[in-house]
C-alpha positions in Angstrom: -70.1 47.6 19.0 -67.2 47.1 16.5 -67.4 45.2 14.0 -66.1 42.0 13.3 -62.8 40.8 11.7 -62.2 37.7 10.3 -59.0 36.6 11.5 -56.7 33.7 11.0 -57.5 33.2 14.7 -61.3 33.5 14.7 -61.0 31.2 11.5 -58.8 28.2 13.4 -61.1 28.7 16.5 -64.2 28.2 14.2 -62.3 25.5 12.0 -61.4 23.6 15.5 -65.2 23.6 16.8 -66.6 21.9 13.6 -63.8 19.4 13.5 -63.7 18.6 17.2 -68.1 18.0 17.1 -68.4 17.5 20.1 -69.5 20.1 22.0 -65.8 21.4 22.9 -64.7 23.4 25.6 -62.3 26.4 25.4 -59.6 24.4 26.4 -60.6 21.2 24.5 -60.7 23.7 21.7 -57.5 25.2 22.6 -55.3 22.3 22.6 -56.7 21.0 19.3 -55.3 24.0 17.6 -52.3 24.6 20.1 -50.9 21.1 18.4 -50.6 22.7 15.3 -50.7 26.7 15.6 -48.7 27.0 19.0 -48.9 31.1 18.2 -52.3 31.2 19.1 -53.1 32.0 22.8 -55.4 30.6 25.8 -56.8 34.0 26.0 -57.3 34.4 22.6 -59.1 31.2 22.3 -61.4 32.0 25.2 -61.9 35.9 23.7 -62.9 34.6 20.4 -65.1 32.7 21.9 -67.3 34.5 23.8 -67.0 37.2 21.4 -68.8 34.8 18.6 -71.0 33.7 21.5 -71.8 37.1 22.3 -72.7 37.7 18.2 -75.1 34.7 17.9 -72.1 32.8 15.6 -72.1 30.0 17.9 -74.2 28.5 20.7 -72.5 28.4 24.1 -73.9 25.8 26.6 -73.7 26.6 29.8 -72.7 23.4 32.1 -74.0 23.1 35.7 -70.9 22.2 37.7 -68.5 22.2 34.5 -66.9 24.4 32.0 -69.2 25.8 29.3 -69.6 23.8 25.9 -69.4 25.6 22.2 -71.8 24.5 19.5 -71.5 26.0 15.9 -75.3 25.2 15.0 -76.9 28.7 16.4 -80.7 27.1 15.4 -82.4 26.8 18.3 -82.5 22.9 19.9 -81.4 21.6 22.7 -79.0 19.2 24.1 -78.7 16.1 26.3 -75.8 15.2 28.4 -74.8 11.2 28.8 -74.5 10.6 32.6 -71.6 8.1 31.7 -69.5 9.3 29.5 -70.7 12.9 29.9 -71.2 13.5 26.3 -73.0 16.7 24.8 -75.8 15.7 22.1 -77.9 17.8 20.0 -81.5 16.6 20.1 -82.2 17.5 16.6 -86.6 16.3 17.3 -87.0 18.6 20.0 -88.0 21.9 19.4 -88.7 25.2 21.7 -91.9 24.5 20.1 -92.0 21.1 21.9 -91.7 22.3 25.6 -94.5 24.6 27.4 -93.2 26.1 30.2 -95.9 28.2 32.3 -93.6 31.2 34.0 -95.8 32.8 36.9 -96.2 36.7 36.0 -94.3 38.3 38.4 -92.6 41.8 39.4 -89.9 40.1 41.7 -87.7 39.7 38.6 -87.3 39.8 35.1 -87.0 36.5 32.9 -84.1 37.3 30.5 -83.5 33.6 29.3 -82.9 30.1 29.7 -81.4 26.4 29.5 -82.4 22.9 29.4 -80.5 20.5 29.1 -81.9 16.5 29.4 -80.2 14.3 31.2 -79.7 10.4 30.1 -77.6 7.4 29.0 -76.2 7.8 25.3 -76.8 4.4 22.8 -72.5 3.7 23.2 -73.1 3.6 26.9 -76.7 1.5 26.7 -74.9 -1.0 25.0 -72.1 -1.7 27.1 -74.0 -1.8 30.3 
């Protein structure tokens, strides 16, 4: 693997995702830099990315029917999605620790990861129903 360069690029990508805070997509995260920096590509965006995905320098959440979400906190926790606004929260007092999860011992496949994600109504929303 090569190793990594800190570009000007790489730098506005990571600048973007701790600005926008909210869980961004690519393209969320695209547009917020494309206002200012309209040099820097979609593709570079999405490369830079994954690449710091790839490397553990950001979290990337996987969305069920939706485009993936970016996180810069790479400490495991996990997140819960507002059913109506659909907005990503860390939930900072739950731990891996937390869960038990009893995986059958098996030699029809190999367990190489997973993802939960908890599913509810944010406090904005509770309020205003």
């Amino acid at each position: 693997m090569q190793p990594s360069r800190n570009t000007i690029q790489k730098k506005l990508v990571y600048e973007a995702l701790l600005h926008l805070d909210n869980h961004p997509t690519a393209e969320e995260i695209f547009a917020e830099i494309g206002d200012t920096h309209t040099q820097v590509s979609r593709g570079t965006v999405y490369r830079i990315l994954n690449r710091l995905a790839e490397q553990k320098g950001i979290s990337r959440i996987r969305m069920p029917n939706g485009a993936d979400r970016f996180d810069a906190i790479v400490l495991p926790h996990y997140h819960m999605r507002c059913k109506c606004c659909g907005r990503i929260y860390n939930m900072r007092e739950v731990s891996p620790e937390d869960i038990h999860i009893r995986v059958p011992d098996t030699e029809e496949y190999q367990i190489t990861g997973y993802m939960i994600l908890f599913e509810g109504i944010c406090r904005d929303c509770g309020e205003s129903i």
